[in-house]
C-alpha positions, 0 to 999 in steps of 0.5 A: 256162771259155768255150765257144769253138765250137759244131759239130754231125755228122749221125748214126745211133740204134741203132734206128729211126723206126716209125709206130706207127699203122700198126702198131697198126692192122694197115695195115702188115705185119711184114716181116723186119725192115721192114714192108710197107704204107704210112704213116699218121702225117705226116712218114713216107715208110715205116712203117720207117726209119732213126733219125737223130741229130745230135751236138752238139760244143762246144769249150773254152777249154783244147781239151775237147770236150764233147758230146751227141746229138739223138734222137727216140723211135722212135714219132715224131709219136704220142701228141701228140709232136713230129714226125719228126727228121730230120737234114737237117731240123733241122741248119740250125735248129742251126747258125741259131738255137742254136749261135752263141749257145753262142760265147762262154757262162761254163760255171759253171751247167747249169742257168742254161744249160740253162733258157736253151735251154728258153725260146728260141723260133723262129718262136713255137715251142719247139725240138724235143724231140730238139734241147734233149735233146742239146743240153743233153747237150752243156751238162751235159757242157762244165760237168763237164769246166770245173769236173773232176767227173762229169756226176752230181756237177754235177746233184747240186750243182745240184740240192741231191741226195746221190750214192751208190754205190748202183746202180740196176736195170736195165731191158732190151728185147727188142723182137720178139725176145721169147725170144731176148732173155729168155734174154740178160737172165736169163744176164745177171741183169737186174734188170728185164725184157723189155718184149716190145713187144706193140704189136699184139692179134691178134698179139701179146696175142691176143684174149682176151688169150691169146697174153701170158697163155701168153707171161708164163707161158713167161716165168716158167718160164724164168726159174725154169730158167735162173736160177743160183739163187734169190737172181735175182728179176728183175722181169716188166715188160712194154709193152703199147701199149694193146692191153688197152684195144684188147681189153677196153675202154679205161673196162672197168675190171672186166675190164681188172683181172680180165685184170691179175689173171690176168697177175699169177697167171702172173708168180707169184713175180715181181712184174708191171709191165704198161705203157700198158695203153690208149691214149685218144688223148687226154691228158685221157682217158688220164688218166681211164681209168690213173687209174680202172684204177689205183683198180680195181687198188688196190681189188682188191689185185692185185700188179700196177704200172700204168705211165704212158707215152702222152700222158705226155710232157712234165715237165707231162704227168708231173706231171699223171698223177702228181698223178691218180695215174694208173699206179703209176710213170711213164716219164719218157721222155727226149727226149720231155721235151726239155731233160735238166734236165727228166728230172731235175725229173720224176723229183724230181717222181714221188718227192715224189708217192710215184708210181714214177720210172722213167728211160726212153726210146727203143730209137732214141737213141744211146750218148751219150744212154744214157750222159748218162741213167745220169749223170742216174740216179745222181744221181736214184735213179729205180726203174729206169733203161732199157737204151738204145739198140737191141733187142738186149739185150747192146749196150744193157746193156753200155752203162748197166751199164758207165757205172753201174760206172764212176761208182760206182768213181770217186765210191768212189774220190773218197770 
């Protein structure tokens, strides 16, 4: 089976571009739903703007079409990622240098083609991220529907993995709406929850680190209230952007770990995942400080799980982190690492290196992406696996549960 034409569509995420430096510096202002203020990281014309997406269709021999979208994370440009995506931008780049080449290409290997898009170069440099992630989302896709198997039978083949039926936890967020959406994610028994997006420490942590003290608090008592019974014992993982650093002190491992330890008492009895606890502003120094928080967490046997997320990109970047052991698991984010092949390798990575792998990614992809990701998911087995795209909870659970669902029924079904 041959790809015959390869075409591509503007279209929208599920949520937004944000320049995270403004935000976290307190030069832009939260406004309703926009902020005030003007932009700081290159590439923005606002601190807020509307997420972009590209999708990629590839047309069969037999009329199939396969396909798959290019997004970007919501903090665009930051934290050594590559810049702003926008479509106006990048379409031409597709339309130049990469769907041509698709004309004509045997679909009997993801991997044969996905590796192919991963080397290819213009102008010297590596396409962008967003573009070899739905690109490749569009390859995977054209693969299964040319050889009549789901996306995580080819990744499992491929990748010589053992599918199952077991499902993976879910993960959702919140976004500001940190209330409001806990109670959606506890009458909906999420496995994993909030994220919260404390992204801000005068706001939102405190200065002291009162105001996520009394929020993991509120938090757990809810959960106590609400749950139907006592069998519902989600896990509190919550993003903090760096601002413990930003409070406490990015190498101020001794308090940093007292504060985790307080946290760890508020979550009690729910186990507490505490994301990018600083952010160094640099790859080499991030590594050093999660490492040497992790080392004092450990030492001190405080329940609660380091995640590595900033300047923690790339498969590279992954691997890196989880050979410093630096955090307890790592996000693998997934179009900052590109091509999805990469995900996958990491996630492999991770679990041969006994550092959790947890599949991520953006509130601003797509419900391709986020459907593509759940394929990828039951093939890996990572520890969890985002909710995506959007901050409103019930759309972006509906998405991953429901795809999750279904591939468990059809795969019992083959069995």
């Amino acid at each position: 089976m041959k790809i015959v034409k390869a075409i591509c569509a503007p279209g929208r995420t599920g949520f937004y571009f944000d320049d995270q430096r403004a935000i976290k510096t307190g030069t832009a202002v939260a406004d309703g739903a926009t902020y005030r203020g003007l932009p700081i990281t290159p590439g923005f014309t606002a601190v807020r703007q509307a997420g972009e997406a590209i999708s990629v269709m590839l047309i069969l021999e037999d009329g199939q079409i396969a396909h798959g979208d290019c997004a970007a994370v919501q903090y665009s440009g930051a934290a050594g990622r590559d810049p702003l995506f926008l479509a106006e931008e990048f379409i031409p780049v597709l339309e130049s240098h990469i769907l041509p080449d698709l004309v004509g290409e045997e679909l009997d290997s993801f991997r044969r083609l996905a590796d192919k898009l991963e080397s290819v170069r213009v102008d010297g440099k590596l396409l962008h991220t967003a573009i070899r992630y739905g690109v490749s989302q569009a390859i995977l896709d054209a693969v299964a529907k040319a050889k009549h198997q789901l996306m995580c039978e080819v990744i499992a083949d491929e990748y010589n993995l053992t599918l199952t039926t077991e499902e993976v936890p879910i993960f959702t967020q919140s976004g500001d709406n940190r209330y409001d959406g806990a109670d959606k994610m506890i009458v909906k028994g999420a496995a994993i929850l909030p994220h919260a997006l404390i992204n801000n420490v005068e706001l939102k942590l405190g200065p002291k680190g009162e105001k996520l003290l009394a929020y993991i608090t509120w938090l757990r008592d809810r959960i106590l209230a609400l749950r139907s019974d006592e069998s519902y014992h989600p896990v509190l993982h919550i993003d903090v952007y760096g601002t413990i650093g930003q409070a406490f002190g990015n190498d101020n491992y001794e308090a940093m770990a007292d504060y985790l330890a307080t946290l760890a008492g508020a979550a009690a009895p729910f186990r507490l995942r505490i994301e990018g606890p600083m952010d160094a502003d640099d790859r080499e120094l991030q590594m050093e400080c999660l490492a040497g928080l992790t080392r004092e967490v450990d030492s001190r046997d405080i329940p609660v799980q380091l995640v590595a997320d900033e300047w923690c990109n790339t498969l590279e970047d992954i691997q890196y982190f989880a050979d410093n052991r630096a955090g307890h698991m790592v996000q693998i984010k997934t179009p900052d690492l590109g091509g999805i092949g990469n995900t996958v390798e990491a996630a492999l990575y991770c679990k041969a290196r006994g550092v959790g792998a947890y599949q991520g990614g953006s509130c601003n992809e797509t419900d391709r992406s986020a459907q593509v990701c759940v394929h990828l998911a039951m093939a890996t087995k990572p520890v969890q696996i985002l909710a995506k795209p959007g901050m409103g909870v019930d759309e972006a659970f509906m998405l991953a549960y429901n795809e999750m669902q279904r591939i468990r029924v059809i795969l019992e079904a083959k069995a």
